[in-house]
C-alpha positions as CSV (number, residue, x, y, z in Angstrom):
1,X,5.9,14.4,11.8
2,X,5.4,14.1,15.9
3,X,4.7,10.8,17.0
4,X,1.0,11.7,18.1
5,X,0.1,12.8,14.7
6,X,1.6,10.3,13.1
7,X,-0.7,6.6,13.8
8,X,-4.1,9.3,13.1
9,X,-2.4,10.6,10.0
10,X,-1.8,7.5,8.5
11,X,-5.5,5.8,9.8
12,X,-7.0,8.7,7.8
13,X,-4.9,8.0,4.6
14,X,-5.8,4.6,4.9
15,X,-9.5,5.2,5.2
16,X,-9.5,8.1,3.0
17,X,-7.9,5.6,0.5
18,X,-9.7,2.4,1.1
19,X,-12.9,4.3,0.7
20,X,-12.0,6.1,-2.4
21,X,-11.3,2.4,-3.7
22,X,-14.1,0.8,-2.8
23,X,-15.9,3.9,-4.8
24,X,-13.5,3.0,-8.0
25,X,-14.5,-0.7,-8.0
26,X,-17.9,-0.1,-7.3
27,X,-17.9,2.1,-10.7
28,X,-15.6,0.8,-12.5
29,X,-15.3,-3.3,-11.2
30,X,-11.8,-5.3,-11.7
31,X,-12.3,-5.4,-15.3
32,X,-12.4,-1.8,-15.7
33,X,-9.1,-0.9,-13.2
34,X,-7.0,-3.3,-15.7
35,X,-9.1,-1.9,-18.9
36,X,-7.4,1.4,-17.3
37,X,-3.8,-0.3,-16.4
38,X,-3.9,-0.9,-20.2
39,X,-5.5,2.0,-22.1
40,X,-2.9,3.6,-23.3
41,X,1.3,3.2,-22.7
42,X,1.4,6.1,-20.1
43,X,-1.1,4.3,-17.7
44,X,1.0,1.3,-18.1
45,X,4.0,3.3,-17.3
46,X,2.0,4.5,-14.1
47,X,1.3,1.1,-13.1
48,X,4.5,-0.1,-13.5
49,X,5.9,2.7,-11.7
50,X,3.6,1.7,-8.7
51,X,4.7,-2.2,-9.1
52,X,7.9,-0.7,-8.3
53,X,7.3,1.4,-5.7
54,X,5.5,-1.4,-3.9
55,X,8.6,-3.7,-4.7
56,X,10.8,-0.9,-2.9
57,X,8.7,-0.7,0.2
58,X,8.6,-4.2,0.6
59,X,12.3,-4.1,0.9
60,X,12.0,-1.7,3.5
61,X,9.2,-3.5,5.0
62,X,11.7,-6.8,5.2
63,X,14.2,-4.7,6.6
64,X,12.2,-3.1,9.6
65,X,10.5,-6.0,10.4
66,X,13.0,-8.5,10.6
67,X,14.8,-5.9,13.0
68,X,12.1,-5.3,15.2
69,X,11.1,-9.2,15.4
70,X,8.2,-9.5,13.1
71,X,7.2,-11.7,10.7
72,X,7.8,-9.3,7.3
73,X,6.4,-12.1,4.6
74,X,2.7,-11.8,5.5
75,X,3.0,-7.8,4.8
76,X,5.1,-8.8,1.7
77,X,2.5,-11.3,0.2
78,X,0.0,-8.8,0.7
79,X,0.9,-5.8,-0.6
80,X,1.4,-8.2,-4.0
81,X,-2.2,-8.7,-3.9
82,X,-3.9,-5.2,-2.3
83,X,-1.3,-3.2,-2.8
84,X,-0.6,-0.3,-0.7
85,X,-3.3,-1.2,1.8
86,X,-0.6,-3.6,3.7
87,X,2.6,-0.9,3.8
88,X,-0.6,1.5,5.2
89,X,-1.6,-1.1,7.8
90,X,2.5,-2.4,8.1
91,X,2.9,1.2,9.8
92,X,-0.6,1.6,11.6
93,X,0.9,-1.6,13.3
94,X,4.3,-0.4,13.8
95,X,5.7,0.6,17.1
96,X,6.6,4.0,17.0
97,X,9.6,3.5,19.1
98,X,11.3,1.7,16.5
């Protein structure tokens, strides 16, 4: 991906996905994302696998920010809470250069 693609790309995911979220909660509420997490044992197995790959990108997260000077446990802390909004934002942020 070229660099001036790249920061729109990743704006429109994140509005794309933050709008398609609030639509889900609005719907559905809290209760009814984790009466989905545990409907049935292959939704859990989705949400797990999601845990993980959250857990992965926070490693990379770590890794990229501590080498380009910034502070990676805010980014960290918050993707545990709303999820892939803050690896989204993390790379909105993120000098391209890097």
């Amino acid at each position: 991906m070229t660099a001036s693609f790249e920061k729109p790309a990743l704006v429109a995911t994140l509005v794309l996905f933050g709008a398609f979220t609030a639509v889900a909660l609005w719907a559905d509420g809290l209760a009814g994302t984790i009466d989905a997490i545990t409907f049935n044992w292959a939704s859990l197995q989705i949400y797990i696998d999601l845990v993980l790959a959250i857990v992965v990108i926070s490693v990379w997260i770590y890794r990229d920010a501590k080498r380009s000077g910034r502070n990676p446990w805010p980014w960290i802390l918050a993707a545990g809470v709303v999820g892939m909004f803050s690896p989204l934002v993390y790379l909105v942020t993120r000098d391209g250069d890097q």
